[in-house]
C-alpha positions in Angstrom: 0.0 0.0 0.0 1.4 3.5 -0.7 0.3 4.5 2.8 -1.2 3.2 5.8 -3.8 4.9 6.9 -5.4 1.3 6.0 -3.7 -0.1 9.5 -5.1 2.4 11.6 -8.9 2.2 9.9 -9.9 -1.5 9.1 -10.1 -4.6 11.0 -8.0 -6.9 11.8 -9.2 -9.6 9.1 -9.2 -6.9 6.2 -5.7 -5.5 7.4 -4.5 -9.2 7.1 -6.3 -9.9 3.9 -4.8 -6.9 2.5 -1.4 -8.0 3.2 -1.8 -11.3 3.2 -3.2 -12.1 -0.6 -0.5 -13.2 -2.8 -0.1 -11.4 -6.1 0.7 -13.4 -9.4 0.8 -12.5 -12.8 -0.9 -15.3 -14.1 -4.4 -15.6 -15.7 -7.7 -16.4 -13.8 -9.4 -19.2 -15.4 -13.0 -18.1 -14.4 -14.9 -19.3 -11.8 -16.7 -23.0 -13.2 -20.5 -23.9 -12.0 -19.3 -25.2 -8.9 -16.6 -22.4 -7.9 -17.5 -19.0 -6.4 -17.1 -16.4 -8.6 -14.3 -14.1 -7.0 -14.8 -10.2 -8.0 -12.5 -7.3 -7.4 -14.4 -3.9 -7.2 -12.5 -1.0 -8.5 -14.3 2.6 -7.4 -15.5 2.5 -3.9 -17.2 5.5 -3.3 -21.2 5.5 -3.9 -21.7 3.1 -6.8 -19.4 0.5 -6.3 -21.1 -0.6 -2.5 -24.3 -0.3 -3.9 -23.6 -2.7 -6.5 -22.2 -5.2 -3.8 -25.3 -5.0 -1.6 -27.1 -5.5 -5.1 -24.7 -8.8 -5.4 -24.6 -9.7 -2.1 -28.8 -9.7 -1.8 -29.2 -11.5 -5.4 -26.4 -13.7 -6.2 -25.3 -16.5 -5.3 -21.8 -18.0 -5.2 -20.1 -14.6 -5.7 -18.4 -12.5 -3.5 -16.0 -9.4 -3.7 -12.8 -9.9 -2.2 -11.0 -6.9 -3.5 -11.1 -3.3 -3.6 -8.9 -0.7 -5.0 -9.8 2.9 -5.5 -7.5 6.0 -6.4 -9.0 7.4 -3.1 -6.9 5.3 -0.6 -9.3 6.6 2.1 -12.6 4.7 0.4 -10.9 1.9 -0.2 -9.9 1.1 3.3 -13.4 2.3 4.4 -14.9 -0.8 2.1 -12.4 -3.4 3.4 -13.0 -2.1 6.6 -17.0 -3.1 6.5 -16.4 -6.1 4.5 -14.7 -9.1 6.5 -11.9 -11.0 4.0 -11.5 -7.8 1.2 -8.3 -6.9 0.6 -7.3 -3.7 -0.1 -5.3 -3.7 -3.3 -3.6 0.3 -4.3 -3.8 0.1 -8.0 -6.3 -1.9 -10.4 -3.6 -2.8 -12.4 -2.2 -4.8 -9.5 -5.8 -6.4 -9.1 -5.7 -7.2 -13.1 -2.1 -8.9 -12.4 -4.0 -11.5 -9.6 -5.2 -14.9 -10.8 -7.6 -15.5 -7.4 -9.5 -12.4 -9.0 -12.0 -14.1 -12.1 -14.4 -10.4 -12.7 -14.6 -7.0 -11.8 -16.8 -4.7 -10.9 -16.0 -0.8 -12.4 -17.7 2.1 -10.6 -14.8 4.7 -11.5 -15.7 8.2 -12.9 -16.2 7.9 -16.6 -12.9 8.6 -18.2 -11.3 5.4 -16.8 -14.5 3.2 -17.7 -12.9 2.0 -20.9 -9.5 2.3 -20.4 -9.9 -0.1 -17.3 -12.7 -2.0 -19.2 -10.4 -3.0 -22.1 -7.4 -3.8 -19.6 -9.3 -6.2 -17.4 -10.8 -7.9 -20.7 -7.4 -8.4 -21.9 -6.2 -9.7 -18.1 -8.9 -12.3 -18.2 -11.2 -10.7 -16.6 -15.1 -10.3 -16.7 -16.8 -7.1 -16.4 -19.6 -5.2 -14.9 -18.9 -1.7 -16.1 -21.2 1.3 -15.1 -23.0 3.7 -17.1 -22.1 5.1 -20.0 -19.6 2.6 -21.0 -17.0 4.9 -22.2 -16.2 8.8 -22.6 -16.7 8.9 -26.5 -17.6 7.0 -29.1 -14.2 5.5 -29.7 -13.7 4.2 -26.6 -16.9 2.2 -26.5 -15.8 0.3 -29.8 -13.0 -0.4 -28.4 -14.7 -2.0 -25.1 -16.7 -4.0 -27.7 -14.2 -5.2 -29.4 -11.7 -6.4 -26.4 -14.3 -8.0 -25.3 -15.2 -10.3 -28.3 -10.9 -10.3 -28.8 -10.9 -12.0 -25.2 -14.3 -14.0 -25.0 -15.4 -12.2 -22.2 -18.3 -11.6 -20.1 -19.2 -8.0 -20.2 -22.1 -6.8 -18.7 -23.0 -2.6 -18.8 -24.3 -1.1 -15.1 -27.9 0.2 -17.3 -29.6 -1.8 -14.6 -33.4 -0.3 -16.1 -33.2 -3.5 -18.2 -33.2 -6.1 -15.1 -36.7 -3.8 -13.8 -39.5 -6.8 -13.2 -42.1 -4.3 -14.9 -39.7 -3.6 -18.4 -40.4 -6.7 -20.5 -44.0 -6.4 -20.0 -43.8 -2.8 -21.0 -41.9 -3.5 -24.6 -44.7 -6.6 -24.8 -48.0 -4.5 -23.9 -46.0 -1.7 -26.6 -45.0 -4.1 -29.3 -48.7 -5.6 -29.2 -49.8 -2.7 -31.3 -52.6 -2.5 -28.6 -52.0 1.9 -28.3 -52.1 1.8 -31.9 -49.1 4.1 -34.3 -46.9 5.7 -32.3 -46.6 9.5 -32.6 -44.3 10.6 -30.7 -41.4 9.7 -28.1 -40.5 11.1 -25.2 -37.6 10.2 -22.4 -36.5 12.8 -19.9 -35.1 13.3 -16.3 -35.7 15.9 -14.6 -33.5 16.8 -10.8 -32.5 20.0 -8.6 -29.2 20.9 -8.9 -27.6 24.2 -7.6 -24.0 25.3 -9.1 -20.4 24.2 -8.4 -18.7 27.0 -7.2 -16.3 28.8 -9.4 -12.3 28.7 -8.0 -9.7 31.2 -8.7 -7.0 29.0 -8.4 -6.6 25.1 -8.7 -7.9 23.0 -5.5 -5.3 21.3 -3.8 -5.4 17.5 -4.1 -5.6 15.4 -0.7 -2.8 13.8 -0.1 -4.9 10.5 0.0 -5.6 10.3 -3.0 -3.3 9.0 -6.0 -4.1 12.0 -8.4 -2.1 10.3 -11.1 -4.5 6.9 -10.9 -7.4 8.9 -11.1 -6.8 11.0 -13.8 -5.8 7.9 -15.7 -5.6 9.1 -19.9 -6.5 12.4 -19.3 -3.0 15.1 -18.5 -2.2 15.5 -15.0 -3.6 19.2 -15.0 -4.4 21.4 -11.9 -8.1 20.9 -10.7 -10.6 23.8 -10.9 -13.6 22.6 -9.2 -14.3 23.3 -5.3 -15.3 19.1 -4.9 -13.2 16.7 -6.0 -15.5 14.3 -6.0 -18.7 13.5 -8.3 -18.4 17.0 -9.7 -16.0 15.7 -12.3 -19.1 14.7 -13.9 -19.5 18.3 -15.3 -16.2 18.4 -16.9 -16.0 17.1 -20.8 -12.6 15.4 -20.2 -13.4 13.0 -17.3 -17.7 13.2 -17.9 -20.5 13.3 -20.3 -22.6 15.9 -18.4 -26.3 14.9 -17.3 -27.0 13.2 -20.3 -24.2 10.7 -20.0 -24.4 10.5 -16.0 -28.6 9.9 -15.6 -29.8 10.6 -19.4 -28.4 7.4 -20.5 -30.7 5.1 -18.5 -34.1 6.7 -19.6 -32.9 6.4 -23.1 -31.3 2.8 -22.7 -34.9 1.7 -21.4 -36.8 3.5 -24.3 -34.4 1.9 -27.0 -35.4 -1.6 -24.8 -39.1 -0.8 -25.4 -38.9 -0.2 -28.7 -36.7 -2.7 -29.8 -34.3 -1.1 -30.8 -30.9 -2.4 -31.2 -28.5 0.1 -33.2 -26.7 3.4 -33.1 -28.6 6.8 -34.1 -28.2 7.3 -37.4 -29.3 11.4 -36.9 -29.0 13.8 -34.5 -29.6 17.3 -33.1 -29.7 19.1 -29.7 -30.2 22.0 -27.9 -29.2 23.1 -24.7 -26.5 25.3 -22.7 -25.4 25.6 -18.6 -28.2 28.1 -18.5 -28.5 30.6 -15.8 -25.3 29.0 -13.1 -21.8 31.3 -13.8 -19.7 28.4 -12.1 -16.7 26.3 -13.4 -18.7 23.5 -15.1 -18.5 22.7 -18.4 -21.2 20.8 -19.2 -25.3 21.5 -20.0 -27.7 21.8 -17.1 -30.2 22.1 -19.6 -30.3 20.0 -22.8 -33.3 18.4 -25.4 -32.1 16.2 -28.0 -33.9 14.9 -31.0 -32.4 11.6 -32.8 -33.3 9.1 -35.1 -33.0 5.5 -35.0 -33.3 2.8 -37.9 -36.7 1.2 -37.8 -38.6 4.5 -35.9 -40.7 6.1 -38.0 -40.7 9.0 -35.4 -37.9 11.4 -34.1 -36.8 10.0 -30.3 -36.6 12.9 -27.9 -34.3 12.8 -25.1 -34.1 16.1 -22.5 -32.1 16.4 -18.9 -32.7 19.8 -16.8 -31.3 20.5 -13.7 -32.8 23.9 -13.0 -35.5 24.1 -10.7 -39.3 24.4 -11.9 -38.9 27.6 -11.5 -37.7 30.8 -9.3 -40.8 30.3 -6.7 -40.3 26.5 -6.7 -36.9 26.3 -5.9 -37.2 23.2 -4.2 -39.3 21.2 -6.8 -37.9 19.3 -9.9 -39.2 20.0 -13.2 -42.1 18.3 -14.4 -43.7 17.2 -18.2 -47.0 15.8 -18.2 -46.4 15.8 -14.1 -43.7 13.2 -14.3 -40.2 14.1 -13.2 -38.5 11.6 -15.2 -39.3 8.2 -17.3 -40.3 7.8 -20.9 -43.6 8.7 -22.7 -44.8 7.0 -25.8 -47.7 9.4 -27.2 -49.7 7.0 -29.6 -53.0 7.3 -31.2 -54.9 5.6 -29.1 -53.3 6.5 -25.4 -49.6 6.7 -24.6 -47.3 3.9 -22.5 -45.2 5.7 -19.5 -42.4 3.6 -18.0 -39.6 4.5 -15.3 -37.3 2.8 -13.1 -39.8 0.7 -10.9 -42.9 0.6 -13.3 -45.2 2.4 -15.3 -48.6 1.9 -17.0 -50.6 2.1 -20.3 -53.3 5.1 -20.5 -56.2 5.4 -23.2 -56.9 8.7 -24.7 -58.3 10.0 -22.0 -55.7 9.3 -19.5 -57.7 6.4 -17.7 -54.9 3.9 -16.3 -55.8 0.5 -18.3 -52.7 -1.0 -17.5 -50.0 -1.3 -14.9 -46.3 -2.9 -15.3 -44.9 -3.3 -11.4 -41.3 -2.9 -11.8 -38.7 -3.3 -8.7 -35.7 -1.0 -9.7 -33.8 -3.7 -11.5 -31.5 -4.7 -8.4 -30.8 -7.7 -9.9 -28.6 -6.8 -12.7 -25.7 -7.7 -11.1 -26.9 -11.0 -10.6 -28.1 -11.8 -14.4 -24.1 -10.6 -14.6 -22.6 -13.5 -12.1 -25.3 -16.4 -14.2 -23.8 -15.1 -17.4 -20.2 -15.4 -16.3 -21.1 -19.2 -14.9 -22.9 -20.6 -18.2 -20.2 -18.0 -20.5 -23.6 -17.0 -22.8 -23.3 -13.8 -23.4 -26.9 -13.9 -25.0 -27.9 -13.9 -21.3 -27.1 -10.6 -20.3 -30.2 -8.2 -20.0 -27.5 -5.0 -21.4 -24.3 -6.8 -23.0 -21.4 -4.2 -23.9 -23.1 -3.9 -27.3 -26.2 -2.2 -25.9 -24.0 -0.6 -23.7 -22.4 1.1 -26.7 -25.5 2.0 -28.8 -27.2 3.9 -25.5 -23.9 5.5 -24.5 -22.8 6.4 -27.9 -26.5 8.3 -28.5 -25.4 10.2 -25.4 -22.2 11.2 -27.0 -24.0 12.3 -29.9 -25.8 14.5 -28.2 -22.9 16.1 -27.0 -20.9 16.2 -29.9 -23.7 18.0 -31.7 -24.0 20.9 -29.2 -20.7 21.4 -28.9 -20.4 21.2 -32.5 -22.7 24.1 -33.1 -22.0 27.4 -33.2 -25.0 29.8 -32.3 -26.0 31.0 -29.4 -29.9 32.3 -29.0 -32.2 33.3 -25.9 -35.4 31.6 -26.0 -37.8 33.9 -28.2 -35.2 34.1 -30.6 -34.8 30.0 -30.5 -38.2 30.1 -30.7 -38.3 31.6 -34.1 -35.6 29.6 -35.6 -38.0 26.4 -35.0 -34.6 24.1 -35.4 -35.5 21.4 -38.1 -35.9 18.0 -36.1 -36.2 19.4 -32.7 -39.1 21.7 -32.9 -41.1 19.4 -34.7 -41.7 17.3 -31.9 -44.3 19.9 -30.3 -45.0 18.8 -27.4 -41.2 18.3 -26.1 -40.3 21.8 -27.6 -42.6 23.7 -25.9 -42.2 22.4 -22.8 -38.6 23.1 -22.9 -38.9 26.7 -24.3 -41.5 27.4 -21.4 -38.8 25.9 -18.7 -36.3 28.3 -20.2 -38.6 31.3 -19.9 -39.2 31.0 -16.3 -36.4 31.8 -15.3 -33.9 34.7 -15.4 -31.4 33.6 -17.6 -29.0 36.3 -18.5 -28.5 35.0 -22.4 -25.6 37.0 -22.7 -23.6 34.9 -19.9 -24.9 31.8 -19.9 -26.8 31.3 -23.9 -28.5 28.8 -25.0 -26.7 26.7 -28.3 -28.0 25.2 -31.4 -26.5 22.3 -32.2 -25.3 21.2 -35.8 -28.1 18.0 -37.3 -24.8 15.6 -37.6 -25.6 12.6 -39.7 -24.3 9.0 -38.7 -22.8 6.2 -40.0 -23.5 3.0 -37.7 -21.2 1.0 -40.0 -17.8 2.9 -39.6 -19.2 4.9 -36.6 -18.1 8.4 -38.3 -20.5 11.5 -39.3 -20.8 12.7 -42.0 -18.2 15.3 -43.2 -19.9 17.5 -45.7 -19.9 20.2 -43.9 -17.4 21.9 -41.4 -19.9 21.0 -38.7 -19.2 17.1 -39.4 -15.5 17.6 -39.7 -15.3 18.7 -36.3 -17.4 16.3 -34.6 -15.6 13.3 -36.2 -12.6 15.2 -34.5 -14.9 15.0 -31.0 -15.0 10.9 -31.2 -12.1 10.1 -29.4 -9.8 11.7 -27.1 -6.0 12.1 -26.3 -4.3 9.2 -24.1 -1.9 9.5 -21.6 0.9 6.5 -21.0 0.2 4.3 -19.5 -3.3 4.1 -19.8 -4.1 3.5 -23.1 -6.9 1.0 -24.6 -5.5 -2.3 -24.6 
């Protein structure tokens, strides 16, 4: 350990695990039916625990007996609570150990593929959290090491294990609401701002700054939290839309059966009204489409309050703060994390889908890993990459744009595949009015309409607006952590 603050903190069994667990450089075989299934977690701060209670209430013959975190303090916290989890400095010394057959990956989103790709290549299965990667690139490559390695890869867009999902797609895909009109996925939360610094914030001496930042440059950090608020920073995260956006869209694309990259899209959006140090939108509506929909698929995030007098209550549309609307002709379906129900044309309930929350995603995971289907996974790294890469998209298209507007004058550009999906628009435009933006400080953007390729997973470059976000696809890596 690099210091041992670990001593002083855990118990006596995790201090002696943590010492104690030999280290080899030879490959795990995977666990067989009989065998437990030995996982390492790797990012111990929120995520990573609530994964293990997930395993540890759900699955059977698995347990975690690792844990390694750039934040020695978290680490030791986790051994601490856990009897017989070692506490390992550096997940490449954790990839290195053949009594480790999976890992679990709940590090911030810039180390999500570069980690991803190194444990395939170790051996290793995967759980890996939402979205899959940081760009575009990155999740092709996650894809690809895992196929390379014949590996078990399952992504943490745990929406798809919900109990109420399947009937959802099945009651939708019966035709019974008749042609769909329009579709809707949002989330909606209260956030406030991150503080703005005048010079960098000094890094605890706890944690290994050069682990975290992993294949981004070992730059000075301008955010007042070190934690979690790297979220809103376009090297190491993919704003709201790649940190909570993802999983309303992942279970829409489930519902409609829909298994393929965007093939158009367009957004709108900006960090409207907060003068802080964040990079990315607090406010965002994105308009896509997918092969097979015969409709545009709206996605939105806002973090802004529902307005100045509400301050404490989240944003609403149609009185939901988040979830997925499809608007057909003869009622509409709504679904969310732990259920939804089917509505006639008048709004009358006339049917329900009782979902749970999808805890057992880890689980369908460990069952995968023992029979070696991948089939089996409920949101394989293929999926994984479709619904990420969307999110990307998004991004890449706003910060492809280059006009800025306030909300009348948005209004009166009625951008071509965004404000033809009425409902959506105005809802937006009316959230935006409410409160006192300052345009000039914090505008709203107009994204370019990038076209897509699925096939070589490139836009097209007939205009300088394409050029640029094929250039937005990937991203600079730092030695040693590269893809593998």
């Amino acid at each position: 350990m690099r210091r041992r603050i670990f001593l002083g903190k855990a118990t006596l069994a995790g201090g002696l695990a943590a010492l104690s667990l030999p280290r080899t450089k030879a490959r795990s075989q995977n666990a067989g039916a009989n065998d437990q299934v030995r996982i390492g977690l790797i990012g111990c701060r929120v995520r990573g625990p609530q994964l293990v209670s997930d395993l540890n209430r759900h699955a059977e013959g698995a347990r975690v007996v690792a844990a390694c975190d750039a934040d020695e303090r978290l680490s030791a916290g986790f051994a601490s609570n856990h009897e017989g989890v070692a506490m390992i400095d550096d997940y490449r010394r954790m990839l290195e150990r053949d009594d480790i057959d999976a890992v679990i990956i709940a590090t911030p989103n810039h180390t999500h593929a570069t980690i991803g790709t190194a444990a395939c290549a170790a051996g290793k299965d995967v759980y890996v959290e939402k979205p899959v990667s940081n760009n575009i690139h990155e999740g092709r490559a996650l894809v690809e090491a895992a196929k390379r390695h014949n590996r078990i890869v399952q992504a943490g867009l745990q929406n798809r294990s919900d109990a109420g999902i399947d009937a959802a797609r099945d009651y939708f895909q019966s035709g019974a609401l008749g042609k769909l009109l329009a579709a809707h996925c949002f989330w909606f939360n209260r956030r406030a701002p991150i503080g703005k610094v005048d010079r960098p914030t000094p890094v605890d001496p706890e944690i290994n700054y050069d682990l975290f930042q992993g294949p981004r440059p070992l730059v000075p950090v301008m955010r007042e939290q070190f934690h979690y608020d790297w979220h809103w920073f376009w090297a190491t995260g993919s704003g709201e839309f790649g940190n909570v956006g993802v999983h309303n869209l992942d279970h829409t694309l489930h519902i409609l059966g829909i298994r393929d990259h965007a093939t158009a899209v367009r957004c709108v959006g900006g960090r409207l009204l907060w003068d802080d140090d964040g990079e990315t939108p607090n406010t965002q509506l994105a308009s896509f489409r997918f092969p097979g929909l015969d409709v545009p698929l709206t996605c939105e995030v806002r973090d802004l309050p529902m307005s100045p007098e509400r301050d404490d209550v989240q944003s609403r549309f149609r009185n939901r703060t988040a979830g997925t609307f499809l608007i057909c002709e003869n009622g509409a379906l709504f679904f969310n994390r732990g259920g939804g129900h089917a509505e006639d044309s008048e709004g009358n309930v006339i049917e329900r889908f009782r979902g749970d929350g999808g805890g057992t995603h880890v689980a369908n995971w460990i069952e995968a890993i023992r029979s070696r289907d991948t089939s089996s996974l409920r949101c394989d790294v293929d999926q994984g990459h479709y619904s990420s890469a969307a999110c990307h998209m998004a991004n890449i298209s706003l910060r492809s744009g280059i006009r800025a507007f306030d909300a009348d004058s948005l209004e009166a550009e009625a951008p071509a595949g965004i404000a033809d999906q009425t409902e959506a628009w105005e809802s937006f435009l009316e959230h935006c009015r409410v409160h006192p933006i300052d345009y000039a400080k914090t505008p709203l953007s107009l994204g370019s309409t990038l076209v897509f390729d699925p096939a070589s997973e490139r836009f097209d470059e007939s205009s300088p607006e394409g050029v640029m976000a094929n250039y937005l696809l990937s991203d600079t890596y730092r030695e040693p952590f590269t893809l593998a």
